[in-house]
N, C-alpha and C positions, 0 to 999 in steps of 0.2 A: 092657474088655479092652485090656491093654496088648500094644501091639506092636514089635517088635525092627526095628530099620533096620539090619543091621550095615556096610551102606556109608557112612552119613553119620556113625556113630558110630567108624567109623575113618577116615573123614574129619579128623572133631574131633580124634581122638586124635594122628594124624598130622602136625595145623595146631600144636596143642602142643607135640608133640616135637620138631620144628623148630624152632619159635623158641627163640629167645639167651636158654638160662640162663644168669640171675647167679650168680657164684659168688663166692667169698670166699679170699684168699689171703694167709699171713701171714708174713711177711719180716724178717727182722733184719735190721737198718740195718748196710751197709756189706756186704752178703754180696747172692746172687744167686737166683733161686731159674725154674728149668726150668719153662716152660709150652707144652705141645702143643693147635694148633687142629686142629676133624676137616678141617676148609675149606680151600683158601687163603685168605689176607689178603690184602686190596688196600690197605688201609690204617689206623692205628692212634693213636689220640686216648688219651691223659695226658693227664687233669684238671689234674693238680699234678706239674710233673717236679721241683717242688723235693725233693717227698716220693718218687715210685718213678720209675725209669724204663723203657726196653726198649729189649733190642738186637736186633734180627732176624739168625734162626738162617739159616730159609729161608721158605717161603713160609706153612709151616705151625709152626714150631717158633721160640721166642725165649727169651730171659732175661729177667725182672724183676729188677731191681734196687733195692736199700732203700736211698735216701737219708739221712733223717731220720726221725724219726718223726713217726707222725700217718697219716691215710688219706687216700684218693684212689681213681678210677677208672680203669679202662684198659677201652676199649672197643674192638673189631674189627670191622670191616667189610670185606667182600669187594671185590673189584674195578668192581664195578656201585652199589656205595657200600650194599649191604642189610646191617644190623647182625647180626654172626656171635655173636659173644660180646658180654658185660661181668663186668668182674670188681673186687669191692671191693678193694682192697691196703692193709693195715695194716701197717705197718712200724715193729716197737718195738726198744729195744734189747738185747741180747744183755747177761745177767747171769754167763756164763760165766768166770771168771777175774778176777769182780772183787771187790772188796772196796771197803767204805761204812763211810765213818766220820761217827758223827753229834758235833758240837761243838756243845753249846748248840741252837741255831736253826740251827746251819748243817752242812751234809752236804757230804763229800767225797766223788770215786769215784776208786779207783785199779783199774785193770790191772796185776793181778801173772800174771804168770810165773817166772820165774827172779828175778827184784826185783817190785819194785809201784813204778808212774808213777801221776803223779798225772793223771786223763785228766778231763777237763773236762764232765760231763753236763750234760742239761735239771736242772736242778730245783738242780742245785749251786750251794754259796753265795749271794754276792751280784749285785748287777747286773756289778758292777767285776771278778767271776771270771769272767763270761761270756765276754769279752774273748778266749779263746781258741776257745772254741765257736765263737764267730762267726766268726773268721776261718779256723778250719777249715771250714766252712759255703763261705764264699766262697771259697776254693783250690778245692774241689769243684767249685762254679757254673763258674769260670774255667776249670777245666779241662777243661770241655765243650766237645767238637769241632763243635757245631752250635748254629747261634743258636735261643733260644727263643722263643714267642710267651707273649702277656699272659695267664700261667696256663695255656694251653691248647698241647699239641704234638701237632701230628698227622706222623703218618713213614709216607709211601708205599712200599709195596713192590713190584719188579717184578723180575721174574726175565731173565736173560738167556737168550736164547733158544739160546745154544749149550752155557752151560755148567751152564746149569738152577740156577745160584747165585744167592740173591739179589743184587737191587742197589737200594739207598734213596738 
């Protein structure tokens, strides 16, 4: 005879629903994309800021941003340091407005609008057309207002106590 516990069986269920689903989020590189926590954040780890990053909204509300492409993780934790979220972030490129020209072995991309520029992608040409990818790559890095750590960024957040606004 089988018997029913249904305290400890929503127990379990409850210990579950708690914990920090992973989720998966998919981003075009150079665009932003809205992420809401149920929690506050007390603080927030990038695997790879080369690949996405994040700005804090408020305590619960932020932006992911696509870098480059390629994936990475961002995970959240509370104030007491207990893990709220993780979320995968894949960030590819946006085909919208563009145009691929194949030469033999070697591929162009251009962005057209009104004209088409020749826009420098992963996978274009040779080593020597990279040249510009890369150093749009590194104007990016540059222009990041906060130093990085060795792969790993973590950005604390705390609220001002008068005007309930973040402050990292």
């Amino acid at each position: 005879m089988m018997r029913r516990i249904p305290g400890l069986a929503a127990a379990v269920i409850g210990l579950f629903a708690s914990a920090a689903q992973a989720g998966e989020v998919w981003i075009t590189m150079d665009e932003s994309h809205a992420y809401a926590l149920k929690k506050p954040v007390g603080s927030i780890v990038v695997a790879n800021p080369a690949i996405a990053d994040v700005q804090v909204l408020s305590a619960t509300e932020l932006l992911m941003f696509g870098n480059m492409p390629g994936f990475t993780n961002v995970t959240f934790f509370d104030r007491e340091g207990r893990r709220l979220d993780e979320v995968r972030v894949r960030v590819g490129v946006s085909t919208r407005g563009q145009l691929t020209l194949q030469s033999g072995g070697t591929r162009y991309t251009f962005s057209c609008a009104n004209r088409c520029e020749q826009t420098p992608t992963y996978g274009d040409g040779d080593l020597k057309d990279m040249t510009a990818l890369i150093e749009q790559a590194e104007t990016k890095a540059a222009a990041a207002s906060r130093p990085r750590g060795a792969g790993v960024e973590t950005v604390s957040v705390r609220e001002d106590a008068a005007s309930g606004e973040p402050q990292s």
